[in-house]
N, C-alpha and C positions, 0 to 999 in steps of 0.2 A: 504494500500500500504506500509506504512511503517512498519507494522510490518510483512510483508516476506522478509525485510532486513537481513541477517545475520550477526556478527562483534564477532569479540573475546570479551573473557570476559574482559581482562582490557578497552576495548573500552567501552563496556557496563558500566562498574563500573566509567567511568572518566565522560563518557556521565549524567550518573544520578545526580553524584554529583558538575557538576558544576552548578554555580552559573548564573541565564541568569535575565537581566531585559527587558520587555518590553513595552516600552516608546508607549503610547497610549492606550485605552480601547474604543475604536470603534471596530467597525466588524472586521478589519483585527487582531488585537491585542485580542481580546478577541476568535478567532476563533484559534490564534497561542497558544492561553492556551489552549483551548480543543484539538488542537492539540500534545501538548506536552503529556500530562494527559494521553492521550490514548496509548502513549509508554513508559508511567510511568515515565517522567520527570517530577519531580515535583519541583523542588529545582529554582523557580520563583520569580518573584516580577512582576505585572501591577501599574507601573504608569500613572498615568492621571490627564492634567491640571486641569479638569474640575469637578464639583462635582456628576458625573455620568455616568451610561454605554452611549456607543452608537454610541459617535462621531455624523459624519451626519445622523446618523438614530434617529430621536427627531421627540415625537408626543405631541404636547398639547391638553390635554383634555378640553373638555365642558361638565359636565353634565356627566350623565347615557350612554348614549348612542351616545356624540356628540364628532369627535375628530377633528384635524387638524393637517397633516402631513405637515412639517418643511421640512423634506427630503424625501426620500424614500417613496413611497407609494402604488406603484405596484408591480408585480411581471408577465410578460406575460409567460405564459405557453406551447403555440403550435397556431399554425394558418393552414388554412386548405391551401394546395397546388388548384392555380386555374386551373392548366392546369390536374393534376391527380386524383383533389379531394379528395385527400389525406392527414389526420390528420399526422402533421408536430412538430415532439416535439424540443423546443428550450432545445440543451443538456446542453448547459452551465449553462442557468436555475436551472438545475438540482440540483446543488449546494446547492442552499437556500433552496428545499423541501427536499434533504435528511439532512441537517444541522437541520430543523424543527422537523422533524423527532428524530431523535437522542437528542436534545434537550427535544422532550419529553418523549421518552426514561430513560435519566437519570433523568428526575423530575416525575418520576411516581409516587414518594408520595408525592410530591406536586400541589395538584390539582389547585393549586391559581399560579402557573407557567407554568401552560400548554399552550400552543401556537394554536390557532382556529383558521385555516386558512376560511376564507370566497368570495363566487366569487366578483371580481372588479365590478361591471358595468361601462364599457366605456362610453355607451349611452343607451337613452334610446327614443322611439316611442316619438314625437311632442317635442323633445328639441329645444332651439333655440342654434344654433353655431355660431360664428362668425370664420373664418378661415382667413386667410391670405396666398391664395397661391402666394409665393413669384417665388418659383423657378419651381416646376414641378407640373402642376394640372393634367398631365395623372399619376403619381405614385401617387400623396396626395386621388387621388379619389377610390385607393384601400384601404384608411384608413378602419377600420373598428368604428370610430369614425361615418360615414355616414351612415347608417341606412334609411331604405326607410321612413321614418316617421321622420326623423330629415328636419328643416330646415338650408340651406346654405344662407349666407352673404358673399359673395365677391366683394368688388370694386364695386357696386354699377348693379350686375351679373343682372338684369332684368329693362328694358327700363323702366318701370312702379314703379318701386322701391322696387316691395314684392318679396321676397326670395322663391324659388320653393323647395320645396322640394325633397328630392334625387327620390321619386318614378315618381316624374312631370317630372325629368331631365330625367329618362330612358324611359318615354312614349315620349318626345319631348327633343333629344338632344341638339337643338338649344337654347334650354334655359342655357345652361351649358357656362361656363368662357371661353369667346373667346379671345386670348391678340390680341389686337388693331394692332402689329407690328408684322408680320410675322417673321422678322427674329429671335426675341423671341421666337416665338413657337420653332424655327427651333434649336435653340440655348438650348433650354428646350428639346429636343429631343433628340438631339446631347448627351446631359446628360443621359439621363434616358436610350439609347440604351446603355453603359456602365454598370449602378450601379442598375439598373430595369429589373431585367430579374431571371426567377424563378430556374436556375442554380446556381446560385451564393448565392443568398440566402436560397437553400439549402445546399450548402457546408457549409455556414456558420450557419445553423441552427444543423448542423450534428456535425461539429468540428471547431469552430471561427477560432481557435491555425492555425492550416494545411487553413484552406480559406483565410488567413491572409496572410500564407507563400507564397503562389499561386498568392494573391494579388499583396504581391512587388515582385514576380518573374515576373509576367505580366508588371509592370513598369508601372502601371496606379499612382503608389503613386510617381511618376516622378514629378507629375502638382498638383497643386490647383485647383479648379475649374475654376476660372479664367486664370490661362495658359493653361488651358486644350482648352475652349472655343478659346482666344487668335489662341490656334495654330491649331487651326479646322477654322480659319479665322474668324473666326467673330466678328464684331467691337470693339471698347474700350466701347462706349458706352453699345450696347448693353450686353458685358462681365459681364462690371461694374452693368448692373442695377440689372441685375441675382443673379449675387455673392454679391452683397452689401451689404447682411441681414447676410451674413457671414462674414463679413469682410476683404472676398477676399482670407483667406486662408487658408478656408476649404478643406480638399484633396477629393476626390473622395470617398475614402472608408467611410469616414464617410458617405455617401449617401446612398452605398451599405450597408454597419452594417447595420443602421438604419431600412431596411426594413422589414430582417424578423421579428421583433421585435414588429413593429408597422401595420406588417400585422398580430399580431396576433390577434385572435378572444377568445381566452379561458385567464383571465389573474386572479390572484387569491392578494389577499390582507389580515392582519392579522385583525381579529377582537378587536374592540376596538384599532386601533394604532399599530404602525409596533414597536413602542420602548416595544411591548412585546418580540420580535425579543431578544436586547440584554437583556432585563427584564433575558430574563430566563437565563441567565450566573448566578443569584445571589445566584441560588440553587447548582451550581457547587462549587469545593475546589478554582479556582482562587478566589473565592469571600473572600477568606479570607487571602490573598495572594495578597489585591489591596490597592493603596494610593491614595486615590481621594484629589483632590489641592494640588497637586506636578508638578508643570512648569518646564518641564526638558529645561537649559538651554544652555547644552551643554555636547560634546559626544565628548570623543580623547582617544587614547590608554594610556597606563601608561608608566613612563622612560622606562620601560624594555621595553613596548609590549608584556608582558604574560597576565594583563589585559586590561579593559576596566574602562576609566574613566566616570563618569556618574555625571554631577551637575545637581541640581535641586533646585527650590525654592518654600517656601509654597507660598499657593494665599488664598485670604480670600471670601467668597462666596459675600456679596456685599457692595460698591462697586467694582465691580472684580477686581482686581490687584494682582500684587505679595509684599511679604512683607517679610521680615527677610533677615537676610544672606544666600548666598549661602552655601549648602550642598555638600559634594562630598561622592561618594559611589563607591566601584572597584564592576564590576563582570567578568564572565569568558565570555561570549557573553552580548550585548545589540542587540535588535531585536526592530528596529524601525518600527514600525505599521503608521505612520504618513505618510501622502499622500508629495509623492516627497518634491512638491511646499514647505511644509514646510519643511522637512526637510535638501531639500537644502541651507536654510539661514544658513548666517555666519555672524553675526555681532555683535558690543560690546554688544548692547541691548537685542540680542537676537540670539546666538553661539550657533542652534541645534547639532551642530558637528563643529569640527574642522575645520578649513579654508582649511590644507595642506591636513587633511579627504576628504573633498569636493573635490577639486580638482584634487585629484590625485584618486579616489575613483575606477575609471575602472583599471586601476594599479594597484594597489593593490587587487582586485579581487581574479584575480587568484593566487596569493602570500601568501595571510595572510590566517592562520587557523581565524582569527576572524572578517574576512570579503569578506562577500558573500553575492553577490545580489539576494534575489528573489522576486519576485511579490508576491503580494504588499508590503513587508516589507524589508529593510535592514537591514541586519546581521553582526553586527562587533565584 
């Protein structure tokens, strides 16, 4: 996409050689270097607190063959449509298998970087599950978590106290999770006619972006689940017991996202650990264009406002801390990879950005050539 942009040549020539850092080396931050790369901006720096790629994407290993995923660990790929029977590809997914892709692309002479993508298994025949349906057991029983060979544990689901399994439930429905208080059901109903319906979840299996927009133009993102129920009439109590595992102010859509996601049936995962994911950045030029234990402490423009000021502190691998003086460094853009939450702080201890930065930040927006927001990263 961006390279059928067109721009004069001095655009081109200013673009190249400015100077850009990017505060983070997690997915978002290492995916804005291959971004860059690929329209031949190279003129970079990745910094990163920490002593490694990935961010939330960390696998520890066991052994040969044994790992355990920190973060990240799936990837759902498509689920079948119940009303058309029809394979259902999640587009936005799509993302991570062509980035895989491409990744192994550029490491094609490195075969100790190549990325093996392998299927998930959700479930498998005679597992034992313990579930917890809090909120809707007619949407949780399209999981595909349930398997006719898995057994179900709920709330104590069979007078006798053994757990049926899903094939027992479809021969004798009566065995399946009945809530005690009718107006719950009704209340769990009231929900799932909303955010459980195979419309919606293909809009957003098709284009999340545009099912999103539709979302708040529809004015369901108006309520929490809890004001939604509320003004559908239904108790405090019974409101409260629903939404309570949410804290009350889960909206809507997150019910509706949720579904095509976890209706999926085909879900793929990398072999040996997902941190071969960022692994494979270290075959690429950012790798040599990175500072690992640099604590960026704080981000504000220069007197003028032509650059960007950048501190940072080293940290020592253990016990982790930071140590030495603060560093200052100017460049022409900083492009924060850092997940909001963080880098909304402002404080003595810890100034990701400037206070007046902060605060006035949607102001500025549209004003400064050095600050613009995008998903997931901000640009100043």
């Amino acid at each position: 996409m961006l390279q059928n942009k067109t721009k004069d040549t001095a655009f081109v020539a200013q673009a190249h050689s400015a100077r850009i850092a990017i505060v983070g080396a997690g997915m978002s931050g290492l995916l804005t270097s291959l971004l860059l790369e690929s329209v031949n901006v190279s003129n970079y720096e990745l910094i990163e607190a920490s002593f490694r790629y990935g961010g939330r994407v960390h696998t520890a290993p066991f052994g040969d063959n044994s790992w355990f995923e920190l973060g990240a660990m799936r990837i759902p790929h498509s689920y079948m449509d119940p009303s058309t029977k029809e394979r259902v590809i999640l587009k936005d997914m799509q993302l991570f298998f062509s980035l895989v892709d491409e990744l192994n692309r550029l490491n094609a002479d490195k075969p100790f970087l190549q990325i093996k993508l392998i299927p998930w298994i959700q479930s498998m025949d005679g597992e034992y599950l313990v579930l917890e349906l809090y909120l809707n057991p007619i949407k949780r029983s399209l999981s595909p978590l349930r398997s006719a060979g898995n057994l179900l544990y709920s709330h104590g689901i069979k007078k006798d106290g053994k757990a049926p399994s899903i094939a027992q439930i479809k021969a004798d429905p009566s065995l399946t999770f009945v809530d005690s208080n009718p107006e719950r059901s009704k209340a769990v109903a009231a929900i799932a006619a909303v955010t459980t319906n195979n419309t919606w979840a293909r809009q957003i299996a098709d284009n999340m972006f545009k099912a999103h927009k539709e979302w708040l133009d529809s004015g369901f993102e108006d309520f929490s689940e809890y004001q939604f129920l509320r003004n559908q009439g239904f108790s405090v109590n019974v409101s409260d017991s629903i939404t309570s595992h949410d804290l009350a102010g889960q909206t809507l859509w997150f019910e509706a996202y949720d579904d095509p996601y976890f209706f999926a049936d085909r879900w793929f995962t990398i072999d040996h650990g997902m941190s071969h994911l960022p692994g494979a950045f270290w075959g690429l030029p950012g790798a040599a264009k990175t500072k690992l234990g640099h604590q960026v402490t704080g981000i504000a423009p220069s007197q003028d406002s032509s650059k960007v000021q950048v501190w940072w502190q080293q940290r020592q691998v253990f016990p982790p801390s930071s140590s030495g003086a603060k560093q200052l460094e100017e460049y022409d853009y900083a492009i924060v990879s850092a997940p909001f939450s963080v880098s909304n702080r402002s404080s003595e201890s810890h100034p990701l950005r400037d206070a007046n930065v902060a605060a006035d930040l949607e102001k500025k927006i549209p004003e400064l050539g050095h600050a613009i927001l995008v998903a997931p990263a901000a640009i100043f």
